[in-house]
C-alpha positions in Angstrom: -18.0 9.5 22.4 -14.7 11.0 23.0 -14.7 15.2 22.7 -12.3 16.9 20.9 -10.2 20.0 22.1 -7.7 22.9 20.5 -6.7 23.9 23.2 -4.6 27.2 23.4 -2.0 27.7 26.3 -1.5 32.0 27.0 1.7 33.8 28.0 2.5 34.9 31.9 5.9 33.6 32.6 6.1 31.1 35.5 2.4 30.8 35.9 2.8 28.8 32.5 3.4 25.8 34.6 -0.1 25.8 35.6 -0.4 24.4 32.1 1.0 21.0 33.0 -2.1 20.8 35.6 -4.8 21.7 33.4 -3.4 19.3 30.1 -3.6 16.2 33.1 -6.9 17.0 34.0 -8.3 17.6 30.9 -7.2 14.1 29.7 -7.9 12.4 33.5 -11.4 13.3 32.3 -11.3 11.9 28.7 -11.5 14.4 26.3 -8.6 14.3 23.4 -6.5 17.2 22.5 -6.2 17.4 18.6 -4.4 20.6 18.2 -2.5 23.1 20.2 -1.8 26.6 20.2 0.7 29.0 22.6 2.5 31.4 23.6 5.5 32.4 25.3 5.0 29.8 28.6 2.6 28.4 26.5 4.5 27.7 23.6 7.2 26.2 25.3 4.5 23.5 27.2 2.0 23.2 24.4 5.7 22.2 22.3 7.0 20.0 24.4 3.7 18.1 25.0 2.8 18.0 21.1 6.4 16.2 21.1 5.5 14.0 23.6 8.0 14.8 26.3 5.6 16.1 29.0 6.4 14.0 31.5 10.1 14.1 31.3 9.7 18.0 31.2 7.0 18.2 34.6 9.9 15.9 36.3 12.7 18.2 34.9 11.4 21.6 36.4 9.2 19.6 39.3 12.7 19.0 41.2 14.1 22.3 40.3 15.0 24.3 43.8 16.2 27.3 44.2 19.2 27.5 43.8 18.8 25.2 40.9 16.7 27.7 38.7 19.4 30.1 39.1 22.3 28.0 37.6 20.4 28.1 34.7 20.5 31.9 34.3 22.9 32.5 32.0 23.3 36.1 32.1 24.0 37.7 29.0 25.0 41.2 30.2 25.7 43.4 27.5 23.1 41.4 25.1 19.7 42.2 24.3 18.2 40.1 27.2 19.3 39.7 30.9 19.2 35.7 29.8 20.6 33.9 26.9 18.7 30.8 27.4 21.3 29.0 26.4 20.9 26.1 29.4 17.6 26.2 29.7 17.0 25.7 25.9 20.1 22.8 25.8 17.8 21.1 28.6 14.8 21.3 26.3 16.5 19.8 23.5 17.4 17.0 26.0 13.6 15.8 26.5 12.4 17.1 23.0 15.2 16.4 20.4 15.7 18.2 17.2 11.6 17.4 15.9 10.6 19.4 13.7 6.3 21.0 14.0 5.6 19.1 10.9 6.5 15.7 12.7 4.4 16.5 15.6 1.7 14.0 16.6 -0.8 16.5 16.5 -0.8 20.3 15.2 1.3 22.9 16.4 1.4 26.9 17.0 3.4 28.7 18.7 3.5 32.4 18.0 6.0 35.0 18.0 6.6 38.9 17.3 8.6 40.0 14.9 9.8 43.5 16.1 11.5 44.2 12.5 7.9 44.1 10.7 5.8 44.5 13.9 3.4 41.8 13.0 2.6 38.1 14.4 4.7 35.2 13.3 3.0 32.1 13.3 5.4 28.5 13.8 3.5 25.8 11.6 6.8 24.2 10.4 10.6 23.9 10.8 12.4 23.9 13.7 9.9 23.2 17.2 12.8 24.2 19.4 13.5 27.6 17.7 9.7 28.2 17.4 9.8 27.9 21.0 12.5 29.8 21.8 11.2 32.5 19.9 8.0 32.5 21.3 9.6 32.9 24.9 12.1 35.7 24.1 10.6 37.5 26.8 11.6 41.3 26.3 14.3 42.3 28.7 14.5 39.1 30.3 15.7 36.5 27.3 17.9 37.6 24.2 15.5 37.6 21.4 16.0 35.5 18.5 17.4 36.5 15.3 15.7 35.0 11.8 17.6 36.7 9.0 16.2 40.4 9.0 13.3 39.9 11.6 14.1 40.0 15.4 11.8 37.2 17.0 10.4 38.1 20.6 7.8 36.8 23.0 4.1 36.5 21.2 2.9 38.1 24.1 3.5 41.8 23.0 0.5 41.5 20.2 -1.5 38.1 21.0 -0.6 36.4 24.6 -3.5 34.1 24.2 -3.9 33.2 20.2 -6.8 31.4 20.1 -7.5 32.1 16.0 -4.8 29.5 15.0 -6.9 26.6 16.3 -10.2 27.8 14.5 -9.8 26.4 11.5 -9.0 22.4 13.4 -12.8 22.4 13.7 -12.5 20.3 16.7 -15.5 19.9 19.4 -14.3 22.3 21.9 -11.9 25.0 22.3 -10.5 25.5 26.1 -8.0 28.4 26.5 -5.8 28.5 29.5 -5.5 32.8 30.9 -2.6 33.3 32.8 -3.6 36.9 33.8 -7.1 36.3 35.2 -7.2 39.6 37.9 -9.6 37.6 40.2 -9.0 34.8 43.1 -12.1 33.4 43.1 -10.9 32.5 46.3 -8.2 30.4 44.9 -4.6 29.9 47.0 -1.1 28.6 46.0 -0.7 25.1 47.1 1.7 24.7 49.9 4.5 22.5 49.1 7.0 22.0 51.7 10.8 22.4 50.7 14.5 21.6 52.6 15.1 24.9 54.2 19.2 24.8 54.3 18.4 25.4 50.1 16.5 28.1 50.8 19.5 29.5 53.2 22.1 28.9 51.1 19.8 30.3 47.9 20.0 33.5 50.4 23.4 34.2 51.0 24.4 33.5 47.5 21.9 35.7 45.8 22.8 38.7 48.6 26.0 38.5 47.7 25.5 38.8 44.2 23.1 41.1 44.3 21.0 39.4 42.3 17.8 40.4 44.2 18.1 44.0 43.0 18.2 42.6 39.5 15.9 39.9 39.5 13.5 41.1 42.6 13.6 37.2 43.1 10.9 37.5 46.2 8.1 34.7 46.9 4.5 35.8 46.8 4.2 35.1 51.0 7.6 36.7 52.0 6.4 40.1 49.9 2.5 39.7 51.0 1.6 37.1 53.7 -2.1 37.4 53.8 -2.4 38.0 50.2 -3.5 41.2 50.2 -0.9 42.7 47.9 0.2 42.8 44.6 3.6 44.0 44.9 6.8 44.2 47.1 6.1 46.9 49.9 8.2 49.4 51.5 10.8 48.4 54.3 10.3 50.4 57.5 12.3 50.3 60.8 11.0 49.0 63.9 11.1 52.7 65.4 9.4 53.8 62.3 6.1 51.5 62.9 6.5 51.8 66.1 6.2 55.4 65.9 2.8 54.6 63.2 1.4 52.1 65.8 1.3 55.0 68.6 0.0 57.6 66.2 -3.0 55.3 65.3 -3.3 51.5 66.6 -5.5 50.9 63.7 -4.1 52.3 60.9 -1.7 50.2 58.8 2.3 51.3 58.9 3.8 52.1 55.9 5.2 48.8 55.0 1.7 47.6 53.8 1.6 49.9 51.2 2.3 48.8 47.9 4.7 50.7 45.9 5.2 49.1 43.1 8.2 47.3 41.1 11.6 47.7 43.2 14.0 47.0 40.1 13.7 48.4 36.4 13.8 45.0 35.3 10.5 44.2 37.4 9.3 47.3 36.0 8.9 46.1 32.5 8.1 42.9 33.4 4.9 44.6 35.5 4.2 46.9 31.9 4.2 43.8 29.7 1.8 42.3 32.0 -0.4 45.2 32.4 -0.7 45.0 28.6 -0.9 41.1 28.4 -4.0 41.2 30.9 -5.8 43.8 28.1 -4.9 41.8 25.0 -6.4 38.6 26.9 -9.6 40.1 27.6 -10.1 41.3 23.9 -8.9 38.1 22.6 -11.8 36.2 24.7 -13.9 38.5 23.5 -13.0 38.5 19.8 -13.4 34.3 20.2 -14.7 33.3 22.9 -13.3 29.8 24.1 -16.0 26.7 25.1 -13.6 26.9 27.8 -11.7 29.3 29.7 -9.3 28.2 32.6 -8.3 31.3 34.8 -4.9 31.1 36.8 -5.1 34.2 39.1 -1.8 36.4 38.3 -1.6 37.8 41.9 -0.8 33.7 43.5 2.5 34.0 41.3 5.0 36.4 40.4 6.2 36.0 36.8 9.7 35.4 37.7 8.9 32.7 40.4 10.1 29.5 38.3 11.1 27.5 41.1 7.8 26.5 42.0 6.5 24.3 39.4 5.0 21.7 41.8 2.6 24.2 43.4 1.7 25.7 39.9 1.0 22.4 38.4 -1.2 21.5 41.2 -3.1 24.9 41.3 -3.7 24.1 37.5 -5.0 21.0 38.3 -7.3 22.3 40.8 -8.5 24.7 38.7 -9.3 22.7 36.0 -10.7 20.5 37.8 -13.9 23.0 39.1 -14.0 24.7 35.8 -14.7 21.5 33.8 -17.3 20.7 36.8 -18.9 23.7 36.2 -19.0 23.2 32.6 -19.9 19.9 32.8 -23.1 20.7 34.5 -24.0 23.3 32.2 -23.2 25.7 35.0 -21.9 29.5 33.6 -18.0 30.0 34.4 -17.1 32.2 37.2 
């Protein structure tokens, strides 16, 4: 007999992609999601899915290269949010139409904060593409939406993993996808090959722009290429480490040092995560999940959103061991 799932899809920015991977395996394997819940990331998948669109959306951002993610940065400066959304969303509303959360196929929540009243809002009806939007207004990053009084902004600040609305759908399981597990498990990004005169021309354009200082746009292996860590490090001059290495052979030079964020806008992205990876653990706590699928947040940066394919097929991957492990009455990891 055919098992049941609410599933509920957390908040972590381009990790959300992961998502895609772990919806494909958890139907490769037969069980039927009934309901969904998300947030931010989350809200935006678990949407478009609900609406039936998922594959149109995983071709969408599958083939999206560099250079492509940042055409659709509308910057907004002098807004409320680096990014107005305004392509991105127009794209959405391409695959998903104007459907409204009633119409869905199955049920629908995303969540939102309202800033106004500083409470949860919860999108069981109206509008699925301004339910999502809401639920992605990702402070500092995207303009936050505006709903008569109440300012709308990513779900994240108060519940990035709201597994509560799916109680009540009584279904057999509940899996929750955390996008800010802080361990590896041993876990790497998939390597996925792509054209290198993109990534050159990405280079030049974005130095010229100055968009790095803005966005700290770096890949996980160009800022850490054994993994080690978490952050962009410290530039040093050959002369500098060369002067390190001759003082001590076997003592790191000061580039492998982590300092931390290298813009203000990575710096409020790195608090809102800090906070996000708290929530989550009190949320699991509060009700634990049949299921919890861990995505590592140290394999992706939140800002990385050209790199869907790997993401997708680290979600997969994932999935695919945790349901083993579950499936064999095994204890998660």
């Amino acid at each position: 007999m055919t098992q049941s799932v609410a599933l509920v899809l957390g908040s972590g920015g381009a990790r959300g992609y992961a998502h895609i991977g772990v919806i494909e395996e958890i139907e490769r394997r037969g069980y039927s999601i009934e309901c969904i819940a998300g947030c931010s990331m989350g809200a935006v998948i678990g949407g478009v899915y609900a609406a039936g669109g998922l594959q149109a959306y995983r071709e969408w951002v599958s083939g999206l290269a560099y250079l492509d993610v940042l055409r659709l940065l509308d910057f907004g400066f002098g807004s409320l949010g680096a990014i107005r959304g305004e392509r991105i969303f127009a794209r959405l509303h391409e695959i998903v139409g104007d459907i409204r959360i009633e119409e869905l196929r199955i049920p629908f929540t995303a969540v939102a904060t309202d800033l106004t009243n500083q409470q949860e809002v919860w999108f069981q009806q109206g509008s699925l593409q301004q339910a999502m939007r809401a639920s992605a207004a990702i402070p500092s990053l995207f303009s936050p939406v505006r709903q008569g009084s109440r300012v709308l902004v990513d779900g994240g600040l108060l519940n990035p993993l709201p597994i509560i609305p799916v109680v009540s759908a009584h279904c057999d399981l509940i899996m929750a996808v955390n996008l800010n597990a802080n361990h590896a498990n041993g876990y790497v990004l998939p390597v996925i090959e792509r054209p290198a005169p993109i990534r050159q021309q990405l280079e030049q354009w974005m130095d010229s722009l100055s968009l790095r200082n803005l966005l700290h746009w770096h890949s996980a292996e160009e800022d850490d290429p054994q993994g080690k860590l978490d952050y962009v490090s410290e530039e040093v001059t050959p002369a500098e480490a060369a002067a390190s290495r001759s003082e001590d052979e076997t003592k790191p030079v000061q580039a492998d040092i982590p300092i931390g964020p290298a813009s203000m806008l990575e710096l409020v992205n790195l608090s809102f995560e800090t906070m996000q990876a708290s929530l989550t653990k009190y949320k699991i706590a509060g009700y634990p999940p049949d299921v919890v699928f861990d995505i590592p947040k140290r394999l992706c940066k939140f800002f990385e959103f050209q790199r869907a394919p790997e993401l997708i097929e680290l979600g997969r991957i994932i999935a695919s061991d945790t349901l083993d492990r579950f499936e064999q009455g095994k204890p998660q990891v």
